[in-house]
FIBAVEX-164642 format. One line per 10 residues: for each residue x, y, z of C-alpha. Coordinates in steps of 0.25 Angstrom, whole numbers, plus 5000, padded with zeros to 4 digits. Layout:
REM FIBAVEX-164642
X/Y/Z ~ ...
REM end
This chain:
REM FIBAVEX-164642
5241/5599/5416 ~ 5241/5604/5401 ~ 5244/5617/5396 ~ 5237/5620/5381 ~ 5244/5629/5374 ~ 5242/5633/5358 ~ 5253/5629/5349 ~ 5251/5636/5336 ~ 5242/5647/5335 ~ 5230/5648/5323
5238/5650/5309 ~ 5227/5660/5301 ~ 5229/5659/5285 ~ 5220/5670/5281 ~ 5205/5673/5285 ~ 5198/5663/5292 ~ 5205/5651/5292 ~ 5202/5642/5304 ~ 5213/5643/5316 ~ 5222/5631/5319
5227/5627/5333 ~ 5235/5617/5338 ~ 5234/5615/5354 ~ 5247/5607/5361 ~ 5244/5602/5375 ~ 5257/5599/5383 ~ 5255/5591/5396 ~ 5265/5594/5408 ~ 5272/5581/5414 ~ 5264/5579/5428
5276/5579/5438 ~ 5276/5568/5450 ~ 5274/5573/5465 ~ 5274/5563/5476 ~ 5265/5574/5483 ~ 5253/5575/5471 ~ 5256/5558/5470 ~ 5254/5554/5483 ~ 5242/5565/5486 ~ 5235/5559/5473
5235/5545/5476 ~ 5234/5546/5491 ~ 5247/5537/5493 ~ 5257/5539/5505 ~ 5272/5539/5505 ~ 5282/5531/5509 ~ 5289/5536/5524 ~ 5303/5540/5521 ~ 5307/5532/5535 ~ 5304/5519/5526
5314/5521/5514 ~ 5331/5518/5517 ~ 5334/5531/5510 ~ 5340/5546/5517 ~ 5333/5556/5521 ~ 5340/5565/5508 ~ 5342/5560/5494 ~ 5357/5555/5493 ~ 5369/5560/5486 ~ 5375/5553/5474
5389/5558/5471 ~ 5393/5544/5464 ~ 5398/5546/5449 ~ 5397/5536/5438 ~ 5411/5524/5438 ~ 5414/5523/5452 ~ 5418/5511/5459 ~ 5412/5508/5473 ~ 5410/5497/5481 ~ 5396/5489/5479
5391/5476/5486 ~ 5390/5465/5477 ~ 5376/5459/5481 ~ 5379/5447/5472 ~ 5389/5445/5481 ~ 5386/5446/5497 ~ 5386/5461/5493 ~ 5402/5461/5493 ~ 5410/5475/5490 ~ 5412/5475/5476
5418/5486/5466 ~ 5405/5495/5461 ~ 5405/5506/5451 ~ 5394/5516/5450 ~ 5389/5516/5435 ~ 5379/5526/5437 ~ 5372/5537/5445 ~ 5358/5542/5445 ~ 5351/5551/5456 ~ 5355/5545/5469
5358/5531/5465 ~ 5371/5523/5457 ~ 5373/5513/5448 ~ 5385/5505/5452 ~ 5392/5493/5447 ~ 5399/5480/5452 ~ 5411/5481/5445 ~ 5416/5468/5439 ~ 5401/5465/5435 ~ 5392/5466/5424
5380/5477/5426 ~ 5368/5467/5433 ~ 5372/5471/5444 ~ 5372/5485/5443 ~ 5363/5494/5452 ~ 5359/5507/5457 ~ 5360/5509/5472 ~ 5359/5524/5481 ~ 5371/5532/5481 ~ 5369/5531/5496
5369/5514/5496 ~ 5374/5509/5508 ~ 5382/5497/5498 ~ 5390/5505/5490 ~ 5404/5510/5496 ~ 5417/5516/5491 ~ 5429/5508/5490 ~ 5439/5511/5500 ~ 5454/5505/5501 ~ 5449/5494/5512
5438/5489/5500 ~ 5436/5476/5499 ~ 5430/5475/5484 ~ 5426/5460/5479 ~ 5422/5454/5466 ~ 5408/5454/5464 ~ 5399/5442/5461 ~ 5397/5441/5443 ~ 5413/5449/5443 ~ 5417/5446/5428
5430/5448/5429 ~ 5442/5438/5434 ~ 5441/5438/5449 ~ 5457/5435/5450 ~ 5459/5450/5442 ~ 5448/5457/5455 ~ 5459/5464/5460 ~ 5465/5468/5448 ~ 5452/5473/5443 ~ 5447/5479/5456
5460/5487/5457 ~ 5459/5491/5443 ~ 5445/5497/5443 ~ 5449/5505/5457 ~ 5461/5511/5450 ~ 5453/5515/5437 ~ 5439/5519/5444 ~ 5435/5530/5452 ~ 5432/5526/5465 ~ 5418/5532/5472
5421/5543/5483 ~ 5418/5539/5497 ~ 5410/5552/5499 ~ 5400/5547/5488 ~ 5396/5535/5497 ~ 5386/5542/5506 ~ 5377/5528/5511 ~ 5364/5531/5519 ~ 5363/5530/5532 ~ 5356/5518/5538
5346/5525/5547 ~ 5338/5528/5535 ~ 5337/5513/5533 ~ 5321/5509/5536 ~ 5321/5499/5548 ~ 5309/5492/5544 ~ 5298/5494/5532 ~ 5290/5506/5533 ~ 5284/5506/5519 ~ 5269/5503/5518
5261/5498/5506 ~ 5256/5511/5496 ~ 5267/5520/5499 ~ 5273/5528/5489 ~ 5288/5529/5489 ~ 5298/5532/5476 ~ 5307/5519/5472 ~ 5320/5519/5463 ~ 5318/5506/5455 ~ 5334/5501/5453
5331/5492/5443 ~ 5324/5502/5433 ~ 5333/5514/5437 ~ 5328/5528/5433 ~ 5334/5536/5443 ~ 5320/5540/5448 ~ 5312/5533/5460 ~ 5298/5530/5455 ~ 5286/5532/5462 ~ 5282/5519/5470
5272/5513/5479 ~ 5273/5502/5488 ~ 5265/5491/5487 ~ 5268/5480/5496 ~ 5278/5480/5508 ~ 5282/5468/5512 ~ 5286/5461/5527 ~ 5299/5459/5522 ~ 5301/5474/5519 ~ 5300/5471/5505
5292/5483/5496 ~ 5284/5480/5482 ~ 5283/5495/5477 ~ 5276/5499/5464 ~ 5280/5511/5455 ~ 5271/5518/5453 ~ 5264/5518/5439 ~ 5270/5508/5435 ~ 5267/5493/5435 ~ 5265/5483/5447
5277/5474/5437 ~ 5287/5484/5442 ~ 5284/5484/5457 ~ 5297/5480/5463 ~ 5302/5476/5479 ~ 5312/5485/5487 ~ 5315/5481/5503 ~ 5307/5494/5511 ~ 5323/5497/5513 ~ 5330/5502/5498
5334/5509/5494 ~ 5328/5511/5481 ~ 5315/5518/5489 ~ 5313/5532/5493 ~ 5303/5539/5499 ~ 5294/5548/5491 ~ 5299/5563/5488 ~ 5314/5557/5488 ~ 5317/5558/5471 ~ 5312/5573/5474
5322/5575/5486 ~ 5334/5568/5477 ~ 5329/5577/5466 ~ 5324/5565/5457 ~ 5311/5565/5450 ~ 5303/5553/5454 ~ 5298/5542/5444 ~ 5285/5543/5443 ~ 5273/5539/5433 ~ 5263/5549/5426
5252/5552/5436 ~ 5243/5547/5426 ~ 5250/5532/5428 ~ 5249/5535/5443 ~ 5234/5539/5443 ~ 5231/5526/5435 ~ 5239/5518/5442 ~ 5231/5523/5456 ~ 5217/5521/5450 ~ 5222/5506/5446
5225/5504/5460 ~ 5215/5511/5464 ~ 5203/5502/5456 ~ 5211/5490/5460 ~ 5211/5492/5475 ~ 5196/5495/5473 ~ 5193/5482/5466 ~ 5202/5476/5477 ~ 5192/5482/5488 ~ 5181/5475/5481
5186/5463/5481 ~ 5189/5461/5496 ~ 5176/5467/5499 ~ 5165/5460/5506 ~ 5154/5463/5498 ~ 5161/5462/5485 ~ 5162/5447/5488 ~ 5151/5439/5482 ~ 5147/5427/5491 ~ 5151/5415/5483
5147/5401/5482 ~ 5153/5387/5485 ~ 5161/5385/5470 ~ 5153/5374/5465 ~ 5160/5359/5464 ~ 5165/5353/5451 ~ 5154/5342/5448 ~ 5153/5330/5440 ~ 5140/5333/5429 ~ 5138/5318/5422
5133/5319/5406 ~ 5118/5317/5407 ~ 5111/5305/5399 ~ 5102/5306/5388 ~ 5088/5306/5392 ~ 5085/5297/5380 ~ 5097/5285/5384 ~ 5103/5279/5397 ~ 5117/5273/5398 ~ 5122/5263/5405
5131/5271/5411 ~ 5120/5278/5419 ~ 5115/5266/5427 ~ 5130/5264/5429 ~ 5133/5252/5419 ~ 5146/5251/5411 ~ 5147/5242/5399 ~ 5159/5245/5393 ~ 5168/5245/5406 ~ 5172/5258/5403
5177/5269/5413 ~ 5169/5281/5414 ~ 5172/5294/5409 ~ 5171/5304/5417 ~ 5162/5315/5416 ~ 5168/5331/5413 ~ 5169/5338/5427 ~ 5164/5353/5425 ~ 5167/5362/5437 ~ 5165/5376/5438
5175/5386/5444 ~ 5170/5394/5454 ~ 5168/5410/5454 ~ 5181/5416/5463 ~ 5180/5429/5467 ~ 5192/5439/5463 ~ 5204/5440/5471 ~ 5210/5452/5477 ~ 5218/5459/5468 ~ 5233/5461/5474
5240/5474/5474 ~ 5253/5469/5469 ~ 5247/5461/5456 ~ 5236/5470/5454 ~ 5230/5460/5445 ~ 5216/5460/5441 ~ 5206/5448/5443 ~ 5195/5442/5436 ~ 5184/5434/5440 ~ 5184/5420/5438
5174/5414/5430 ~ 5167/5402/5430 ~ 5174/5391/5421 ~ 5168/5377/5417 ~ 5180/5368/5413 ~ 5182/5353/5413 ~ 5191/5349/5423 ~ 5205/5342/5418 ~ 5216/5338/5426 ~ 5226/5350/5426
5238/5351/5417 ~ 5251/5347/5423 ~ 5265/5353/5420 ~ 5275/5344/5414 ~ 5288/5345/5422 ~ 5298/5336/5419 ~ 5301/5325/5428 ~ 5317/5329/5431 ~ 5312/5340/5437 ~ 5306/5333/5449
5293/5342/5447 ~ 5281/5332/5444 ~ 5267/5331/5449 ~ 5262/5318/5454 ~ 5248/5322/5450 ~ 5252/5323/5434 ~ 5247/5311/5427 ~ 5258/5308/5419 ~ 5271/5310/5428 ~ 5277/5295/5431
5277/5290/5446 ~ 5291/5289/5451 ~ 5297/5273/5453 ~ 5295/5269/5467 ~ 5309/5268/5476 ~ 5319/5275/5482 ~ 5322/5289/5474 ~ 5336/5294/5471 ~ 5342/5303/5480 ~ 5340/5318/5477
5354/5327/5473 ~ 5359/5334/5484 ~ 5362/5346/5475 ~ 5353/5351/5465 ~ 5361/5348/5453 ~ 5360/5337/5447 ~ 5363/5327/5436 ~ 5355/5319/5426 ~ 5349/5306/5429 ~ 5360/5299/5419
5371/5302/5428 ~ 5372/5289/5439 ~ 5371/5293/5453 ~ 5386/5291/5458 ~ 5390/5301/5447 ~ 5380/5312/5454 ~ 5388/5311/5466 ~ 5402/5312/5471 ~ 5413/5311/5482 ~ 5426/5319/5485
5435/5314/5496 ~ 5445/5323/5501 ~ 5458/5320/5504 ~ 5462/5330/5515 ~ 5478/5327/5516 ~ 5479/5328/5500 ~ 5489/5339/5498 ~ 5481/5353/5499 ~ 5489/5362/5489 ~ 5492/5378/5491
5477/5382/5493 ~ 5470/5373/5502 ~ 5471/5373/5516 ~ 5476/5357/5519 ~ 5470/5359/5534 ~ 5456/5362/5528 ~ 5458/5351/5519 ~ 5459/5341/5532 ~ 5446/5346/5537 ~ 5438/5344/5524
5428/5331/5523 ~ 5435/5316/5518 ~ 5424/5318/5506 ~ 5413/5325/5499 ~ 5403/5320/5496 ~ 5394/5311/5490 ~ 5387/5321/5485 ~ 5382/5326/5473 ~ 5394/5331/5463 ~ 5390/5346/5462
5390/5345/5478 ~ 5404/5339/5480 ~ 5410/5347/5470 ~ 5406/5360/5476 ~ 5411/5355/5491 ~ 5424/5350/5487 ~ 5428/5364/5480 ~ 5421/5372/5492 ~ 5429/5364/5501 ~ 5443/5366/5494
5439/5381/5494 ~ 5437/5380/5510 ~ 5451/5372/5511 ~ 5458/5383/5505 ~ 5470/5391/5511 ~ 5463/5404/5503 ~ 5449/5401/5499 ~ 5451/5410/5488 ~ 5461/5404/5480 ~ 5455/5392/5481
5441/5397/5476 ~ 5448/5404/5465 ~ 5453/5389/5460 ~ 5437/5385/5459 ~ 5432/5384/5445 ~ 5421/5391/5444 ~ 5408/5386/5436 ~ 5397/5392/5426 ~ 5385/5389/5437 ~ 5381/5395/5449
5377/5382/5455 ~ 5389/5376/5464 ~ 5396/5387/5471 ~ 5408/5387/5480 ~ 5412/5400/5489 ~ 5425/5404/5496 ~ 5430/5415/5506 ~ 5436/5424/5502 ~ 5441/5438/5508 ~ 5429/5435/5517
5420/5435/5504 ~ 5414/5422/5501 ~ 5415/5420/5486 ~ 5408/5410/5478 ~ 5412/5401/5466 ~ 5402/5392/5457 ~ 5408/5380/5452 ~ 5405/5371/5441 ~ 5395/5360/5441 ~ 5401/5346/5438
5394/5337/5430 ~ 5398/5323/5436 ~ 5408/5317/5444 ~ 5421/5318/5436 ~ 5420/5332/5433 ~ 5418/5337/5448 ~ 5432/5329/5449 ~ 5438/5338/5439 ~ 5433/5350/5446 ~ 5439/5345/5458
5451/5341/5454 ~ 5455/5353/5445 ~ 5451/5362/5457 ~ 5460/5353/5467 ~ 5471/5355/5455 ~ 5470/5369/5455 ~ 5473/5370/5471 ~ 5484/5362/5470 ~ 5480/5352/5479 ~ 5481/5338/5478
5473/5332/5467 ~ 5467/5321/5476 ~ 5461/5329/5487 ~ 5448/5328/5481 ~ 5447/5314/5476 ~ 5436/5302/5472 ~ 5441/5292/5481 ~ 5445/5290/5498 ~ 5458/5286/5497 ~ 5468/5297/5501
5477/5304/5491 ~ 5489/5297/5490 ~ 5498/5308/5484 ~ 5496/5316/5495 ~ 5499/5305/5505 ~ 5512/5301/5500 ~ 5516/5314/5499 ~ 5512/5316/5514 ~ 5519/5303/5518 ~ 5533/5309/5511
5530/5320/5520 ~ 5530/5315/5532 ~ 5543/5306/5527 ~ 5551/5317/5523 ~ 5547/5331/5531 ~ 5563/5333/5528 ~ 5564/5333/5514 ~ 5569/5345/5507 ~ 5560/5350/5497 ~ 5565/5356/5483
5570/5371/5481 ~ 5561/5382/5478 ~ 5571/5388/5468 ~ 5578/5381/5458 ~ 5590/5391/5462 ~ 5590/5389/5477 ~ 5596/5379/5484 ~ 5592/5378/5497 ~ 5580/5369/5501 ~ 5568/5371/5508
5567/5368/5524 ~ 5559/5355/5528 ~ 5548/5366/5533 ~ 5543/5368/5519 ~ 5539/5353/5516 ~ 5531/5353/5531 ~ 5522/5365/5527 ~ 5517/5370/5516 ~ 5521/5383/5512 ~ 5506/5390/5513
5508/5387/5530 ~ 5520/5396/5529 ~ 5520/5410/5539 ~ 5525/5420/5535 ~ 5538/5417/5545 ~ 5540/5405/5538 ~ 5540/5410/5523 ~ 5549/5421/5528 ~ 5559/5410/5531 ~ 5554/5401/5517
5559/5413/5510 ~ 5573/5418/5515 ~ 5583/5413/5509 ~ 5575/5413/5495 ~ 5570/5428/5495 ~ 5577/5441/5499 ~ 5575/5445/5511 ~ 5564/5458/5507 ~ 5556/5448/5499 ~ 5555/5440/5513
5553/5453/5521 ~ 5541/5455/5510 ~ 5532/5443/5511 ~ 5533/5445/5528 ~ 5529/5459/5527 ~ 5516/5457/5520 ~ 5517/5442/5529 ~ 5516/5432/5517 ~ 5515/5417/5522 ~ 5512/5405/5516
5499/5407/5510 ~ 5502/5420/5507 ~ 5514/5416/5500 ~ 5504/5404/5489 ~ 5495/5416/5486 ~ 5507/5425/5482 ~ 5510/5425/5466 ~ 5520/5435/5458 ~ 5510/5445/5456 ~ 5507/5448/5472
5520/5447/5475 ~ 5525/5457/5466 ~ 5516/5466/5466 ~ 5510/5464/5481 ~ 5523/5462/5487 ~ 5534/5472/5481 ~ 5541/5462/5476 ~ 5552/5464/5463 ~ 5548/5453/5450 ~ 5560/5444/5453
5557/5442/5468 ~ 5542/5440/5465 ~ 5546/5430/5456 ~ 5554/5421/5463 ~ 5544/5422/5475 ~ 5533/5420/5466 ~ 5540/5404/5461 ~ 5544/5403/5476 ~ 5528/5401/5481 ~ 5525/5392/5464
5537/5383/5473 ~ 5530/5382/5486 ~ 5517/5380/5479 ~ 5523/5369/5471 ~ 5530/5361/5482 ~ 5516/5363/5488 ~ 5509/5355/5477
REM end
């Protein structure tokens, strides 16, 4: 509606001077109604049975920095540390904390995924964390101390009897849709246009065009039904009526040409396309060549005539809902035919057409045998050098992380397979061998590419580890031996050949021989000796009864009472160092000092 309203009144300089007037028409914004919108356009609503939201808007009460705990979805949707970096309306922007911002997003204030963090929280580091995972604690504890956390009361998640059993949306109906990745804060007008079988919705915004359709499952929460900005006291987003009256009668012309085409009437009857055939140059009257009475002097092949063809007429096709592309007849085209053009694709891709005229035949015999990894090497490198084997040695000397009955159940050898495979199972089975799989997966190198990947479990998370990819034979041995040095193991229990470490028998034969003999002190100001128990188990297979008794004599007596209160044995007693024992255990400087070279000695003897 406009309103015309004078904005200056006629100026009179004397008699009859002619009046001046100048007329300003202002024009009042037209407001959107779903009543008016869906009344005009005869459309039909959404049921409010078929969205995964309450009956009431909810209530956001979360404030800007903090912390929560989020699923990672990058990582099996595992807790993480979250902080909310934003609030609009009824929705949050939160954060993984430890990330970079590509995986920020906005969820409902009432999401069933986000949770407080309580005492019994078990928060992990998510999958991109930048920062040292060795300092995790450190940094977790940190952040708790020196951030507010998010109040219990704030989490108020929906209740699942709202959520839709099946999909009750149908194809036309109007609904209002908060597009995440374009955040506004507003729900915008939308239709859907296609609802598929697997509960999968292509919805179309209204005015706008068919490029920014997106797909939402019939249960987000990022639908709502209509009249729900209104009840949460949002307006909704909403193109001019002008832009929605255009955008019905394009919709409108297009369904009418759509009808036209499928009716039956509308079809004209069409006949056989004619065949492409083979019109011969006709001789002058005046002349007659031999090659009409089918002699051929010269010996010469023929050349063959041009071959004309004409396309047929199709008629045009049903124009789709979705593209909402227009058509145009095809017309009838006179060409000469010529042998289509090929693509040229390199021949180590593997992707060559017989048909094309100048690909070589392959040599005849017996081909190489494919990879059995995708990777691959060049052609220079010879076959053996593709391939390789690792034997075992299973009674090699485990070292302080590796389980030596594992060891015994492992295979003689690995391979001959390709390197990239060999290399990857012999560190998965070194993680699998471990007393702690954790320590040993920290020990894995990690590589550049996310290609070869080992996992481990840990705290009954499964964490995953790429490694490098190895080049040749020589350098996969360097990785393996230099992760074999780092456990602490013997340096032959991966090795090139059969024949069984001799190091480590001889040293089991001068076990067996001496089971009595008296090992060196632990101190250099003690003088008593170890008992013949020590050289017959390794310390790691101590109880805790027997590293009470391993200690008395060396320690005082509350230091003792200490490691049986929080039950220390021997494989708690190798993943002790002077930091936990200080400040975990109560335990003065000058103790935790001499405890702390006690278990350096034990893993010494070990080695």
């Amino acid at each position: 509606m406009a309103d015309v309203q004078p904005d200056t009144v006629a100026e009179e300089n004397g008699g009859n001077e002619n009046k001046k007037s100048t007329v300003e028409v202002k024009t009042e914004p037209e407001t959107f109604s779903w009543d008016s919108y869906l009344k005009e356009f005869n459309a039909t609503a959404a049921p409010s049975r078929a969205f995964y939201q309450s009956e009431e808007p909810p209530r956001n009460d979360f404030e800007v920095g903090a912390l929560l705990t989020v699923p990672d979805a990058k990582g099996g949707n595992m807790p993480c540390l979250g902080s909310v970096q934003a609030v609009s309306g009824r929705w949050i922007f939160i954060r993984l904390e430890g990330t970079d911002n590509s995986d920020d997003h906005w969820v409902m204030c009432d999401d069933t995924e986000i949770a407080p963090i309580g005492e019994e929280t078990l928060l992990n580091p998510p999958v991109g964390f930048r920062i040292s995972l060795r300092t995790f604690h450190s940094w977790k504890d940190k952040m708790l101390t020196t951030h507010h956390l998010a109040r219990p009361e704030w989490f108020r998640p929906i209740d699942k009897k709202f959520r839709p059993p099946k999909c009750l949306f149908e194809e036309g109906q109007k609904l209002e849709v908060m597009d995440t990745k374009n955040f506004c804060g507003q729900p915008y007008v939308a239709t859907i246009v296609k609802v598929s079988q697997n509960g999968q919705l292509q919805i179309h915004f209204d005015g706008w065009a068919s490029s920014y359709d997106i797909e939402q499952h019939f249960q987000s929460r990022n639908l709502f039904p209509v009249g729900w900005s209104a009840r949460a006291g949002l307006e909704v987003a909403a193109m001019s009526m002008h832009t929605l009256r255009a955008e019905a009668r394009r919709t409108q012309a297009k369904s009418q040409k759509k009808t036209q085409s499928v009716s039956p009437t509308s079809i004209p009857t069409q006949k056989p396309s004619p065949q492409p055939t083979t019109q011969k140059r006709p001789a002058a009257p005046s002349m007659q060549r031999l090659s009409d009475v089918g002699a051929n002097p010269t010996n010469r092949p023929g050349v063959p005539a041009k071959i004309k063809c004409v396309a047929p007429r199709v008629p045009p096709a049903r124009p789709s809902v979705e593209s909402r592309k227009t058509e145009t007849p095809t017309e009838d085209v006179e060409q000469d035919v010529k042998p289509p053009r090929q693509k040229s694709v390199s021949p180590a891709l593997g992707l060559l057409n017989p048909r094309h005229s100048t690909i070589p035949k392959a040599p005849d015999g017996k081909g190489i045998q494919a990879a059995d990894v995708l990777l691959s090497c060049g052609d220079s490198v010879p076959v053996i050098q593709r391939s390789m084997v690792v034997h075992i040695n299973r009674n090699c000397h485990p070292g302080q992380y590796l389980d030596p009955k594992r060891l015994a159940e492992l295979p003689k050898a690995i391979g001959p397979l390709s390197i990239h495979h060999v290399v990857r199972e012999a560190t998965q089975q070194l993680i699998n061998c471990g007393i702690e799989q954790a320590l040993v997966y920290r020990r894995v190198e990690a590589g550049a590419v996310t290609i070869l990947s080992v996992s481990a479990q840990v705290q009954g998370f499964t964490h995953v580890r790429f490694i490098p990819i190895v080049k040749n034979v020589s350098v996969a041995w360097n990785y393996l031996r230099k992760l074999t040095a780092k456990l602490g193991c013997c340096p032959n229990l991966y090795s090139d050949s059969p024949l069984p470490c001799t190091q480590c028998q001889s040293k089991n034969n001068a076990n067996e021989n001496l089971k009595v003999k008296v090992e060196d002190t632990i101190f250099a100001d003690t003088t008593e000796s170890p008992t013949p128990n020590q050289t017959s188990q390794p310390f790691v297979e101590w109880s805790v009864d027997k590293l009470q008794e391993e200690m008395r004599g060396k320690f005082d007596a509350n230091i003792v009472e200490t490691f049986k209160e929080h039950m220390i044995d021997g494989r708690a007693l190798a993943l002790l160092n002077f930091e936990t024992i200080k400040n975990h255990m109560d335990i003065p400087t000058g103790p935790a000092l001499k405890l702390d070279g006690y278990i350096k000695s034990l893993k010494g003897q070990s080695a």
